[in-house]
C-alpha positions as CSV (number, residue, x, y, z in Angstrom):
1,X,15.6,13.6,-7.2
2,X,14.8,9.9,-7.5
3,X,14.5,8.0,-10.7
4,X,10.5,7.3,-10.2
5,X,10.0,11.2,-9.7
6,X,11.7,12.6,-12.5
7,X,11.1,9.8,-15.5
8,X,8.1,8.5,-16.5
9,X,7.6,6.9,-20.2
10,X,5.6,9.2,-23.0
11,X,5.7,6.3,-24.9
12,X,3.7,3.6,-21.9
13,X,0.4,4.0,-23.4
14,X,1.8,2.6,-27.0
15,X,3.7,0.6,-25.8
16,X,1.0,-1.7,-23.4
17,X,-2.0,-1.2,-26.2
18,X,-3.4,-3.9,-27.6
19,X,-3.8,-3.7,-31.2
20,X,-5.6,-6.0,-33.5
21,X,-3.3,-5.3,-37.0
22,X,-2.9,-7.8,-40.1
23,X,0.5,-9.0,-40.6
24,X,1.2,-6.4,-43.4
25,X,0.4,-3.5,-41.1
26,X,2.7,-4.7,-39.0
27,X,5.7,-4.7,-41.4
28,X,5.1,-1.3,-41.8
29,X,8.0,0.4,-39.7
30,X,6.8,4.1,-38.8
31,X,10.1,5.6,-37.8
32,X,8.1,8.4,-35.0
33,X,6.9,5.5,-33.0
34,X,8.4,2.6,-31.0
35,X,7.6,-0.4,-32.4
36,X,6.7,-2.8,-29.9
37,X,7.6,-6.1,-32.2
38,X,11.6,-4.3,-31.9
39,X,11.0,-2.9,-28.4
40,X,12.1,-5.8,-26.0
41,X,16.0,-6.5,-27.1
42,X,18.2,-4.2,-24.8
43,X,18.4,-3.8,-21.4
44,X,17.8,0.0,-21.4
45,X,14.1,-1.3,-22.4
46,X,13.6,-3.5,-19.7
47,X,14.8,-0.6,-17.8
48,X,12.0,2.0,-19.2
49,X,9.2,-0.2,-19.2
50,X,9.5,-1.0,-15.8
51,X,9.2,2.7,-14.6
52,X,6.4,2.9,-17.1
53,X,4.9,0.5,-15.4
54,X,5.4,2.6,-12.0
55,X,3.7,5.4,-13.6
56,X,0.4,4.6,-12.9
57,X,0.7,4.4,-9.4
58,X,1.4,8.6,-8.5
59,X,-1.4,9.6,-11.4
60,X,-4.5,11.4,-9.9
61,X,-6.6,8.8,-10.8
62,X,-4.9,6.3,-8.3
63,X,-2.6,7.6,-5.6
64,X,-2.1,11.3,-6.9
65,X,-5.8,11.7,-5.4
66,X,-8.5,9.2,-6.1
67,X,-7.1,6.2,-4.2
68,X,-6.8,8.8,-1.2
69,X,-10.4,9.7,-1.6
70,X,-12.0,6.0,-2.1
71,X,-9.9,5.1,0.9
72,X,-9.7,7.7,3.7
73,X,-13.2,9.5,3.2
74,X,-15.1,5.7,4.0
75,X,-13.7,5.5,7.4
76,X,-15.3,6.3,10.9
77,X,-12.8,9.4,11.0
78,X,-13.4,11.3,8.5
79,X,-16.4,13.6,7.7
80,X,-16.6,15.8,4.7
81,X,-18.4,18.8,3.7
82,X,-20.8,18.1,1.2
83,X,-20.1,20.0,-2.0
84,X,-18.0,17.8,-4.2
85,X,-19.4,14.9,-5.2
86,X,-16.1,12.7,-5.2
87,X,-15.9,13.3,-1.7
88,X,-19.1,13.2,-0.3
89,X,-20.2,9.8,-3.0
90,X,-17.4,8.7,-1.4
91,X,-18.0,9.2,1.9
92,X,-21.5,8.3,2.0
93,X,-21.3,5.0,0.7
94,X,-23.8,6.3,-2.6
95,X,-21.3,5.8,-5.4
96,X,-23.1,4.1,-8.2
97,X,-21.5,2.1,-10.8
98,X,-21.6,4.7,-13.5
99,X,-19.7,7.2,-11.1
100,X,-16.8,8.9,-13.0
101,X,-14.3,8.7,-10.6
102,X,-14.7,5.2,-9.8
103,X,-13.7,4.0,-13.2
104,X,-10.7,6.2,-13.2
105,X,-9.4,4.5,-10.3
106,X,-10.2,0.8,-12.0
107,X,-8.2,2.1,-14.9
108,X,-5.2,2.6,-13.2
109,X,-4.7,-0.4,-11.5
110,X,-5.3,-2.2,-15.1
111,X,-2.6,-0.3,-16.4
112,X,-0.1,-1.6,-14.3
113,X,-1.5,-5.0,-14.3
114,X,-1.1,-5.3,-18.1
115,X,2.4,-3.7,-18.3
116,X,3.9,-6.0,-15.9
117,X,2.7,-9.0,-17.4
118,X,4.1,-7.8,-20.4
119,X,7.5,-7.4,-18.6
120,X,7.3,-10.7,-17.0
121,X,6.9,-12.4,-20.7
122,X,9.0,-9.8,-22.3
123,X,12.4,-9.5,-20.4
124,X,13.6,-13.0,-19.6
125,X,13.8,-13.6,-23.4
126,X,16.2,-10.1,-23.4
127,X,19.3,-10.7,-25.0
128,X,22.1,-8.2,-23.9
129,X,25.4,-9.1,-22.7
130,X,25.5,-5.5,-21.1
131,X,22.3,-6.7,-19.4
132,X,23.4,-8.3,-16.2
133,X,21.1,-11.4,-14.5
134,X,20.8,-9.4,-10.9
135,X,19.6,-6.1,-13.0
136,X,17.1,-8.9,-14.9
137,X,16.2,-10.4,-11.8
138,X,15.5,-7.2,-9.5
139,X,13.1,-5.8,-12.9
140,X,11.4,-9.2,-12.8
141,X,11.0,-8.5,-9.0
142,X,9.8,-5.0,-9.2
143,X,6.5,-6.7,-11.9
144,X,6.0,-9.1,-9.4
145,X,5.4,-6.5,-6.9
146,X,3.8,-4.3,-8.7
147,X,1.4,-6.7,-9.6
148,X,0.5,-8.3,-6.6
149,X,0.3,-4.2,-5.3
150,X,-2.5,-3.9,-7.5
151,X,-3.8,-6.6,-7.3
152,X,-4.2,-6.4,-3.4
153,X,-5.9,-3.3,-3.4
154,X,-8.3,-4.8,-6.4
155,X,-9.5,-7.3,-4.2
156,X,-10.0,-5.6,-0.7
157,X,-11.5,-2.7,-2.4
158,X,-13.9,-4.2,-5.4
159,X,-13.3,-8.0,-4.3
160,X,-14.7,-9.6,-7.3
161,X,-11.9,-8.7,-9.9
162,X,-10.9,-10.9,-12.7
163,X,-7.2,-12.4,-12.1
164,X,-5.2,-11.7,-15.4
165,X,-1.8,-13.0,-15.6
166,X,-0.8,-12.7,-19.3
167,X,-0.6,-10.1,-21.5
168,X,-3.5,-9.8,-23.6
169,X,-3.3,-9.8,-27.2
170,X,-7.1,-9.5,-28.6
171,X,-9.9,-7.2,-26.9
172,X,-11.6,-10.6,-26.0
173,X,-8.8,-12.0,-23.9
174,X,-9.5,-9.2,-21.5
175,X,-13.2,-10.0,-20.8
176,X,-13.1,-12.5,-17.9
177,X,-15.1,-13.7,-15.8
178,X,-14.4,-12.4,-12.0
179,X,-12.0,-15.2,-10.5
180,X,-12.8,-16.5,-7.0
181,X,-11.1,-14.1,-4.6
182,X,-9.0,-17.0,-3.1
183,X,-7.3,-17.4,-6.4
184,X,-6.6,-13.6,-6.2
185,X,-5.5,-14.1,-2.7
186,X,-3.1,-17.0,-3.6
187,X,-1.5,-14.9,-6.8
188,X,-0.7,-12.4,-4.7
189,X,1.1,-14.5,-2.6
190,X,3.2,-16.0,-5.2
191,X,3.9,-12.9,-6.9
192,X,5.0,-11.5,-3.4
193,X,7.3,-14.6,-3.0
194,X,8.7,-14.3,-6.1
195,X,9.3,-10.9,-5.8
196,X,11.1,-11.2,-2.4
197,X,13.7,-13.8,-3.7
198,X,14.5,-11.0,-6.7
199,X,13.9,-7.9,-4.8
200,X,17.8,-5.9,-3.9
201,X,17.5,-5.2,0.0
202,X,18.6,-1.4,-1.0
203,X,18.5,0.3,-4.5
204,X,20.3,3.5,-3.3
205,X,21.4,7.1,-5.0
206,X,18.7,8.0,-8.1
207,X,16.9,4.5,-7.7
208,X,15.8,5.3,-4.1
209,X,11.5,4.5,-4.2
210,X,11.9,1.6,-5.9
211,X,10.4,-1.6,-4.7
212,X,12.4,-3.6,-2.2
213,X,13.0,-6.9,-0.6
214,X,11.3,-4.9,2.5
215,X,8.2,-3.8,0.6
216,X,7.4,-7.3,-0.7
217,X,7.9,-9.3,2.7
218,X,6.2,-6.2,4.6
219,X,2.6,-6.4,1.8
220,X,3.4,-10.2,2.1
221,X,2.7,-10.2,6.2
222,X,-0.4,-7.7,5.7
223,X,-1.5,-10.0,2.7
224,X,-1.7,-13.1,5.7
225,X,-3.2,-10.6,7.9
226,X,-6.1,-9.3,6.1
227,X,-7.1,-12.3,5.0
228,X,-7.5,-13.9,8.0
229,X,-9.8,-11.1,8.7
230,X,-11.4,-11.2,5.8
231,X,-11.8,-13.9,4.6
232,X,-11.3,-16.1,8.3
233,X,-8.0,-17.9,6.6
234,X,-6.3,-18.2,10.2
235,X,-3.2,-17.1,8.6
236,X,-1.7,-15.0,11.5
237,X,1.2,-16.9,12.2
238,X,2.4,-16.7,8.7
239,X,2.0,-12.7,8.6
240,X,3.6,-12.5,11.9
241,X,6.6,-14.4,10.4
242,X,6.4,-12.3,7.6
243,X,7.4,-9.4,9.5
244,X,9.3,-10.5,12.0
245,X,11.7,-11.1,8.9
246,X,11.5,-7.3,8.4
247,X,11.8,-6.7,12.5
248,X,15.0,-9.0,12.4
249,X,17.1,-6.5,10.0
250,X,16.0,-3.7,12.6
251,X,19.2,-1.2,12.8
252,X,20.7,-2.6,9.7
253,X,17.1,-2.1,7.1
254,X,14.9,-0.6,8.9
255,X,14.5,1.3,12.7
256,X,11.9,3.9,13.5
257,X,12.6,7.5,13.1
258,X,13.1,9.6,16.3
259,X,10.3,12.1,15.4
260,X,6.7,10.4,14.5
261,X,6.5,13.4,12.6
262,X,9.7,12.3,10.5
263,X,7.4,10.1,8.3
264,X,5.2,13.0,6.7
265,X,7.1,15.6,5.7
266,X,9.5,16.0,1.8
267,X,12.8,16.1,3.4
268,X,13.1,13.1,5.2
269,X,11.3,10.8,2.3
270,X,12.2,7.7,2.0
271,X,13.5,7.4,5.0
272,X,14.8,4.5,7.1
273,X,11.3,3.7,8.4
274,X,9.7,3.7,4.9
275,X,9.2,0.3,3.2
276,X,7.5,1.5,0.2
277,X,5.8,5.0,-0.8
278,X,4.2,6.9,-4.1
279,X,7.1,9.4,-5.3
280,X,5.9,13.5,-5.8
281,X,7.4,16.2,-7.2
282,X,6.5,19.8,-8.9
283,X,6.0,17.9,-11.8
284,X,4.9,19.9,-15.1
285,X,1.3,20.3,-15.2
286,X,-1.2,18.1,-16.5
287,X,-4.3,15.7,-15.5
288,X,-4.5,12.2,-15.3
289,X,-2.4,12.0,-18.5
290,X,0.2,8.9,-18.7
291,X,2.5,11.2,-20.3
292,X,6.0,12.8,-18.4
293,X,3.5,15.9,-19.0
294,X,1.2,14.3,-15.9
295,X,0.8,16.6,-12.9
296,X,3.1,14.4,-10.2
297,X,2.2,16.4,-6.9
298,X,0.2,15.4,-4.1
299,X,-3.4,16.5,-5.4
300,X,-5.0,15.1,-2.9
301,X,-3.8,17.4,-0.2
302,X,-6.7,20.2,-1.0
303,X,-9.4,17.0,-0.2
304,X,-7.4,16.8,3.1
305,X,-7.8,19.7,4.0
306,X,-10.0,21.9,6.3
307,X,-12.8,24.1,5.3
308,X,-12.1,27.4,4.5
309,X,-8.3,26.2,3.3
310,X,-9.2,24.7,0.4
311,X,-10.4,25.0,-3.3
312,X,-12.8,21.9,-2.6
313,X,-15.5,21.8,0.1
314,X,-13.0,20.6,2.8
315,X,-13.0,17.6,5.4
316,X,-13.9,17.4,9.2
317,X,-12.8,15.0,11.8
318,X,-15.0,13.1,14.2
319,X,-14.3,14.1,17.7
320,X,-13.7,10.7,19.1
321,X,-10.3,10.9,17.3
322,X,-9.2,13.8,19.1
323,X,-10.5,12.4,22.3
324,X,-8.5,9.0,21.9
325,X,-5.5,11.6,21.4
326,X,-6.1,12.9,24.8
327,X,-7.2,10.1,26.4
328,X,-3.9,9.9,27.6
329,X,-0.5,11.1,28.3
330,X,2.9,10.6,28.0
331,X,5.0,9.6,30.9
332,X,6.2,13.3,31.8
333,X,2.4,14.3,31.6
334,X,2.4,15.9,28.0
335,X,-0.2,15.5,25.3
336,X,1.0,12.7,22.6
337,X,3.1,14.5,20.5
338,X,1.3,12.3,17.9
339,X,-1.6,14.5,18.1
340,X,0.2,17.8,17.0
341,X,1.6,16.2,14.0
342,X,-1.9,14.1,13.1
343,X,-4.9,16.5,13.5
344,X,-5.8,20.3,14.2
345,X,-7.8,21.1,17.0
346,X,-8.3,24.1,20.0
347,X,-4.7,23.9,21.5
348,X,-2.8,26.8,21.9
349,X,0.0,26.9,19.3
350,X,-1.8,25.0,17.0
351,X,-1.7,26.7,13.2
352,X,-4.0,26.0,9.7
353,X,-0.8,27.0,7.7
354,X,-0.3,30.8,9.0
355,X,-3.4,31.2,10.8
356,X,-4.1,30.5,14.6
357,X,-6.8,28.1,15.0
358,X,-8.4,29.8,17.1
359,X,-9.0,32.5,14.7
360,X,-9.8,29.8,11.8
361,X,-12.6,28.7,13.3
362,X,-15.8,29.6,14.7
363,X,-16.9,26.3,16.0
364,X,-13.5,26.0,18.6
365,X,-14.9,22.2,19.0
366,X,-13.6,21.6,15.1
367,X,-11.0,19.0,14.7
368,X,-9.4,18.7,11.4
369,X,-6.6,16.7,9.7
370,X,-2.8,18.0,10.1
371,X,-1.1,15.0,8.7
372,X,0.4,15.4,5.1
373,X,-0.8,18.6,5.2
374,X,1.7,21.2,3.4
375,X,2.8,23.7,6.0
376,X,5.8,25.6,4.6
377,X,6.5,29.3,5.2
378,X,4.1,31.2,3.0
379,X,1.6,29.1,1.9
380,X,-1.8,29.9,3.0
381,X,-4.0,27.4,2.0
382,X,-3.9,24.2,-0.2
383,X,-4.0,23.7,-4.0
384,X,-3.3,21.8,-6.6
385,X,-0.4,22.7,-7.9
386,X,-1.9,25.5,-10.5
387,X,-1.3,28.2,-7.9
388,X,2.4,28.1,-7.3
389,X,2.3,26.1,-3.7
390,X,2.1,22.6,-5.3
391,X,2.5,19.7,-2.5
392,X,5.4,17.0,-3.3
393,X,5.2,15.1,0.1
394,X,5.2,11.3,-0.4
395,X,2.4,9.1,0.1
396,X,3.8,6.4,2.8
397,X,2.2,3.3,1.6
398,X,4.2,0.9,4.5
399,X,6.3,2.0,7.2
400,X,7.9,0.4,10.2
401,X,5.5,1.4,12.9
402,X,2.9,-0.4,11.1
403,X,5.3,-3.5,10.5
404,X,5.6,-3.4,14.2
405,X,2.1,-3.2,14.8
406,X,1.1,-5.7,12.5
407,X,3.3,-7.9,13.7
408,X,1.7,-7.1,17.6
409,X,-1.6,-8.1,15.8
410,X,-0.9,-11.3,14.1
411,X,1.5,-12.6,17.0
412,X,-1.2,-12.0,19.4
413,X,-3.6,-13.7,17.7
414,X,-1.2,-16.6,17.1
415,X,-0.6,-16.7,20.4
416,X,-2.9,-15.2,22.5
417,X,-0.9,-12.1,25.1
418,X,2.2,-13.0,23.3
419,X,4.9,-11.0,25.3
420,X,6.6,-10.6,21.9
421,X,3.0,-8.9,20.9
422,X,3.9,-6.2,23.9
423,X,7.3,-5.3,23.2
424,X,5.9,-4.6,19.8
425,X,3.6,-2.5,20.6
426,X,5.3,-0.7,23.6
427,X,8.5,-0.3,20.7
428,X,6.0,2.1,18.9
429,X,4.9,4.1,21.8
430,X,7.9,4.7,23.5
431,X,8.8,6.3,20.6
432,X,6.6,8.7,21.5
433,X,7.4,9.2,25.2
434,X,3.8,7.0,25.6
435,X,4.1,4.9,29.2
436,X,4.1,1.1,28.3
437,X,0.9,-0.8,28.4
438,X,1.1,-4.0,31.3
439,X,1.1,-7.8,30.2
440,X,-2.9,-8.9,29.8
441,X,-5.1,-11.3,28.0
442,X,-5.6,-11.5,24.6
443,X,-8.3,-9.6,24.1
444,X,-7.2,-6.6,26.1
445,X,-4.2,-6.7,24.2
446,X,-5.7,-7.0,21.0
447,X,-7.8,-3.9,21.4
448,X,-4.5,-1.4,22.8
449,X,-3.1,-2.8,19.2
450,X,-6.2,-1.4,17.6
451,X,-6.4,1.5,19.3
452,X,-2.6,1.8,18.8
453,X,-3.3,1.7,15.5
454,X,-5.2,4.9,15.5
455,X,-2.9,6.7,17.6
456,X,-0.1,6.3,15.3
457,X,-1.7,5.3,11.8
458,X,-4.5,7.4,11.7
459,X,-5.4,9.0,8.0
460,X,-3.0,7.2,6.6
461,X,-5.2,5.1,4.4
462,X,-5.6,1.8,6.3
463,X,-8.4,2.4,8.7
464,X,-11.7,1.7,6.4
465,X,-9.8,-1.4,5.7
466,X,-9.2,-2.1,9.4
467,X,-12.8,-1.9,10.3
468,X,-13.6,-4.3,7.3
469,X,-10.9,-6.6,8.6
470,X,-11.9,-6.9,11.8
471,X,-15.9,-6.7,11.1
472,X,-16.6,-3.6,12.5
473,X,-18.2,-1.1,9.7
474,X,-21.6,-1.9,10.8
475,X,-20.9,-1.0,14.1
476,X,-18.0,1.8,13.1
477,X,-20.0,3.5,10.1
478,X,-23.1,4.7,12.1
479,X,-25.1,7.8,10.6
480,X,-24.0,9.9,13.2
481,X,-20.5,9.6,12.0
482,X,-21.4,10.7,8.6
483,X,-23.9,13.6,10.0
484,X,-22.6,16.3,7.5
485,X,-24.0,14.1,4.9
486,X,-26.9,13.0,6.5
487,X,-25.9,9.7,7.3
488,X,-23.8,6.7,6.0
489,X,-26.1,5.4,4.0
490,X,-24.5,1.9,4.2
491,X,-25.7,-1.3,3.8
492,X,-24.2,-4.8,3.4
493,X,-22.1,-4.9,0.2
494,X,-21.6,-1.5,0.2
495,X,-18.2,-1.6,2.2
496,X,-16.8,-3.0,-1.4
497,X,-17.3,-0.5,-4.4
498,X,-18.7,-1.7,-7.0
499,X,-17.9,-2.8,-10.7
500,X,-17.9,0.2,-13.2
501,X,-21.0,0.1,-15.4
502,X,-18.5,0.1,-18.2
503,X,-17.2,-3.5,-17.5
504,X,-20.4,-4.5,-17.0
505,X,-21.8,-3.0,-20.5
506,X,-19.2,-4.6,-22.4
507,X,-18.5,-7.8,-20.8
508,X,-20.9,-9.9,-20.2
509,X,-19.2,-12.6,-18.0
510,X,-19.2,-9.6,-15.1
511,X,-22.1,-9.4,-12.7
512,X,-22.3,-7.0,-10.7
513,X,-21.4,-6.7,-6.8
514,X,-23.7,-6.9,-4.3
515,X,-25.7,-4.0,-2.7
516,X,-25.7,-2.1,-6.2
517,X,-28.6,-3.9,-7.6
């Protein structure tokens, strides 16, 4: 088992608090606690806090569940039961700023934030001779990514988000205004720069899940990308040269797995296609704690999964999914083998863990998600953890087949029907025995990308932020797509969450984002 699966700091809450003590109180040495004034002088600290720093990421309030929910359940795809209110708030576009589970999430990516900018002060000024300068340098590299990680998510999720940069040392230095998203743009940017001149190509053996050289130039290219969606920069050259640095070590780094469904199962993690993902394991058990107590498995697969096979109220798939599936076929006249591995729908053959669909369902016109979803020998239904059938398959943050997809987006946009923009795309597909889509315009082009992107990307996390990229959650969103809630209930503003009432309360430089006033 890898390093970030298996150790995880019961001393990273201490550690990152800030603490307002008189200098007598901190002569005081309490020998059952690490002292944070002694901490920072060998390099097996440097090498603790910077998994402690990690830890954040797999905790149920971020990736372990949360992040999946505030992500996946906003699309046009997806459409949830109503029971639970984190999914259907969620879903529905009516979480308010005092919702519970929207400040768990803010939490988390705070946590990180604060640690690494600790470790960026902290661990230059490291004096070890057993310390070596490329250990130093790829720790330095890992906060940088980390950071700017966080920080990307900060801004295309909440968009107004203070930009904090140093560690903070009294309450007040973490009440800040909310900096102009281009300044948030442009630090991630550096700290993906920085980090990909520090960044090992490989880590290897127990270090495998780390942050790479890959991972920073691959969120580098999508960083160009969305914000020449977003924000109209115009940047699509740079991302496209972004990853065709990735595309260039093809063979050598990175390659595509033979099997799209290689990318979703435990025992091919971390896999030559993977650029970055969030590390799961049977973990002991435990809830949102920062602790090596903290529950590490995928808890977000029971909000995954189908009614009926689930603890929660379970999720349902808009049809137009499973039609794009089907819309077409592969060159020997099969059905994309994508579509066995991505959703579950009336197909003969097709399971919901050990039973037939057929017999799972009453409504044969159901279509439900498959990908990520658990399906070893014995398990009937999804959980957890608490009932012995916890899920430890890896959350796939980046992998090639999006670098390659990416890239057909940007480079087409660059340069309008880009042949280069093809092969791209026709690299992905063929992978899948799909039949290679012709030269055409630009525009044609640029919506086989996007629907590409369904086809092989699908419930991965990236589509709500597709459809705000592109500016199409107006259009995308419609009532009808959210019809087990009653509608969408969106409205302008709403396709950012908002502020927790919390920072609002206590800081009175934060106003609020539109559409929650």
């Amino acid at each position: 088992m890898n390093i970030l699966k298996k150790i995880f700091l019961t001393f990273a809450v201490m550690l990152f608090t800030v603490t307002a003590c008189d200098k007598d109180f901190l002569e005081v040495t309490d020998e059952n606690r690490l002292n944070p004034d002694v901490f920072w002088e060998t390099g097996d600290h440097a090498r603790r806090a910077i998994i402690g720093a990690y830890s954040p990421l797999a905790n149920q309030f971020a990736w372990g569940r949360m992040m999946i929910i505030h992500t996946m359940y906003r699309s046009d795809a997806t459409n949830p039961i109503p029971a639970q209110g984190v999914a259907t708030d969620a879903a529905n576009f009516s979480i308010e700023p005092t919702f519970a589970r929207l400040s768990e999430i803010w939490g988390e990516f705070w946590k990180t934030i604060l640690r690494t900018n600790t470790i960026l002060v902290e661990v230059p000024t490291i004096e070890d001779l057993s310390f070596s300068d490329e250990e130093r340098d790829n720790i330095l590299g890992e906060a940088y990514f980390l950071r700017a990680f966080q920080y990307f998510y900060l801004v295309t999720m909440f968009r107004n988000v203070p930009l904090i940069t140093e560690p903070a040392l009294l309450l007040d230095e973490v009440k800040n205004a909310p900096a102009e998203p281009e300044k948030v743009w442009q630090q991630i940017i550096s700290d993906l720069k920085m980090a990909q001149s520090l960044l090992p190509d490989d880590w290897g053996g127990a270090n495998t899940g780390r942050a790479t050289w890959g991972a920073a130039t691959g969120l580098l290219g999508k960083t160009y990308l969305y914000r020449s969606g977003i924000d109209n920069t115009n940047e699509y050259s740079l991302a496209a040269a972004e990853f065709k640095k990735i595309i260039d070590t093809e063979g050598v780094l990175y390659d595509l797995m033979p099997d799209h469904a290689d990318n979703f199962g435990d025992d091919q993690e971390n896999n030559r296609e993977s650029l970055f993902e969030i590390q799961y394991d049977d973990h002991t058990i435990g809830w949102g704690a920062d602790t090596d107590s903290d529950l590490r498995t995928a808890a977000w697969e029971p909000d995954l999964a189908p009614p009926g096979f689930t603890s929660q109220s379970g999720m349902l798939i808009n049809t137009w999914v499973r039609d794009a599936f089907l819309a077409e076929q592969t060159i020997d006249g099969e059905i994309d083998p994508r579509t066995f591995n991505t959703i579950l729908w009336n197909e003969p053959g097709v399971m919901v863990y050990e039973v037939p669909f057929q017999e799972a369902f009453s409504d044969l016109n159901t279509v439900a998600v498959r990908k990520y979803l658990d399906f070893r020998p014995g398990k009937e239904q999804s959980d957890f953890g608490f009932a012995g059938f916890p899920s430890v398959i890896n959350w796939r943050i980046m992998r090639y087949a999006d670098i390659l997809l990416m890239y057909a987006e940007a480079e087409n946009e660059a340069n309008p029907g880009s042949p280069l923009a093809l092969e791209a795309l026709n690299k992905v597909r063929d992978r899948s025995g799909m039949p290679p889509k012709p030269a055409s315009g630009q525009a044609t082009l640029r919506q086989q990308i996007r629907d590409e992107r369904v086809l092989e990307l699908i419930f991965e996390g990236d589509r709500f932020h597709d459809l705000l990229r592109w500016g199409l959650i107006p259009d995308a969103i419609t009532d009808d797509m959210k019809s087990n809630m009653g509608g969408s209930q969106y409205k302008p503003g709403r396709e950012y969450l908002p502020i927790p009432q919390i920072e609002i309360d206590t800081n009175p430089l934060y106003k609020q984002n539109p559409g929650y006033n």
